[in-house]
N, C-alpha and C positions, 0 to 999 in steps of 0.2 A: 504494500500500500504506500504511494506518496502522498504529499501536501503541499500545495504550491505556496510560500514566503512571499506577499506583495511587497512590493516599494510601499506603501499605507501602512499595513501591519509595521515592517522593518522602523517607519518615522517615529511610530506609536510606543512601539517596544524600546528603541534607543534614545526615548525623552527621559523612558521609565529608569533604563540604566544612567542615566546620568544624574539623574536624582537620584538614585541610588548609591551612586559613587561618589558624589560631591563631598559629603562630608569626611573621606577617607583622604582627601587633600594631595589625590597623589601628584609627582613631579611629570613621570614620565607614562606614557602608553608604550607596550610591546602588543605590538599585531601580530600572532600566527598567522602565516600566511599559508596557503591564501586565503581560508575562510572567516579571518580575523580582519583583513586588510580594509574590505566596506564599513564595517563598523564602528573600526576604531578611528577612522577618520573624521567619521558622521559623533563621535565622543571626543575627538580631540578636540573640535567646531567646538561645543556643547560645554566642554571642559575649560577652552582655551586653554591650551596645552598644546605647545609648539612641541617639545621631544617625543616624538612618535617613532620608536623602530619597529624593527622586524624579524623574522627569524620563521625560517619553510621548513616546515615537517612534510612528510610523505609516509600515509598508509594506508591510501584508498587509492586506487587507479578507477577512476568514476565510481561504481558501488562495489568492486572488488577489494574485499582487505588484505594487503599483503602479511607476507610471513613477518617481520620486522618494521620497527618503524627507523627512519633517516633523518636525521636533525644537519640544517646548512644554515649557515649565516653566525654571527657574532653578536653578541652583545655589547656594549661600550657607556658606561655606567659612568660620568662623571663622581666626584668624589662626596659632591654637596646633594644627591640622589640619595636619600633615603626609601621611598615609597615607589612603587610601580603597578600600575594596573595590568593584568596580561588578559587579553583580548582575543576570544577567538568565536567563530558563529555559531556552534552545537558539542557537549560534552555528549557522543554520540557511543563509541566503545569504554571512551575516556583514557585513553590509552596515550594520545596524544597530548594531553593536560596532565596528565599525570607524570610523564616523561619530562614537560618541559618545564614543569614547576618543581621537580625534587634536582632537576639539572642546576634551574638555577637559586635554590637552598641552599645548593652545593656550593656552585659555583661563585655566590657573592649574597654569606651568610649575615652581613649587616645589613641588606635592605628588606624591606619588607613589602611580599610578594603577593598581592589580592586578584585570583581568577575572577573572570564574567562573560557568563556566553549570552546569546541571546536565547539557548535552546538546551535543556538537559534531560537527557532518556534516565530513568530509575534504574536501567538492567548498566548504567556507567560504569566504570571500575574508579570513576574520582568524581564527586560531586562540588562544583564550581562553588567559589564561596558566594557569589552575586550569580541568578540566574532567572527569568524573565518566565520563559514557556516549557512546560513540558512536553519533552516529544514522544509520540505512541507512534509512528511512520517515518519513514525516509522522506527528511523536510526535501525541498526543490527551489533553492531562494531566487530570488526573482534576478539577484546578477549573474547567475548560472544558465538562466533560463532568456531572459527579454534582451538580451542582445547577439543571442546564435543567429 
């Protein structure tokens, strides 16, 4: 079963995550990419929050799950970076969030690391600390879709 994600829903839901987040005061947005990358720009808007990166995982080839997941990109955390929001559109196996938040616990255990998706299935292996919709189908967001 899928669900098609409108541009209308996506506006509706990423007003609700930025009331959401506001009071967490973070510095910087990290986007997953790609499924992070529409959103967290439509919250950096929202946040006014100019330090937006990024960082591509890979463990879906369209709805196929691969054997392992692949982490690319870098982080780069100035020193005065306390707080980070990590951004991505659906904790969908979780597997991906879960990977990229204990990487970076790891990896840079003075800042403090707050997930938020727009979308969280119950059957996840990591439940986001900020999350919007539950999902019961294979969401189909509308920037996957309305510009093929």
């Amino acid at each position: 079963m899928k669900q098609y994600y409108s541009y209308t829903a996506f506006s509706k839901d990423t007003r609700k995550l930025i009331e959401k987040t506001k009071p967490l005061e973070v510095q910087t947005i990290l986007a997953i990419a790609r499924g992070g990358l529409t959103l967290s720009h439509a919250m950096a808007e929202g946040l006014q929050i100019r330090d937006v990166q990024s960082i591509r995982t890979e463990l879906y080839d369209k709805e196929a799950k691969r054997s392992c997941l692949t982490l690319f990109g870098e982080c780069m955390f100035t020193a005065n970076i306390k707080k980070v929001l990590v951004v991505d559109d659906i904790a969908d196996s979780g597997e991906t969030l879960a990977f990229i938040m204990e990487y970076l616990h790891e990896r840079f255990p003075e800042i403090e690391f707050t997930s938020c998706t727009l979308f969280y299935k119950k059957s996840s292996v990591y439940e986001p600390d900020i999350w919007i919709n539950e999902a019961n189908a294979w969401i189909e967001f509308f920037w996957e879709k309305d510009f093929i």
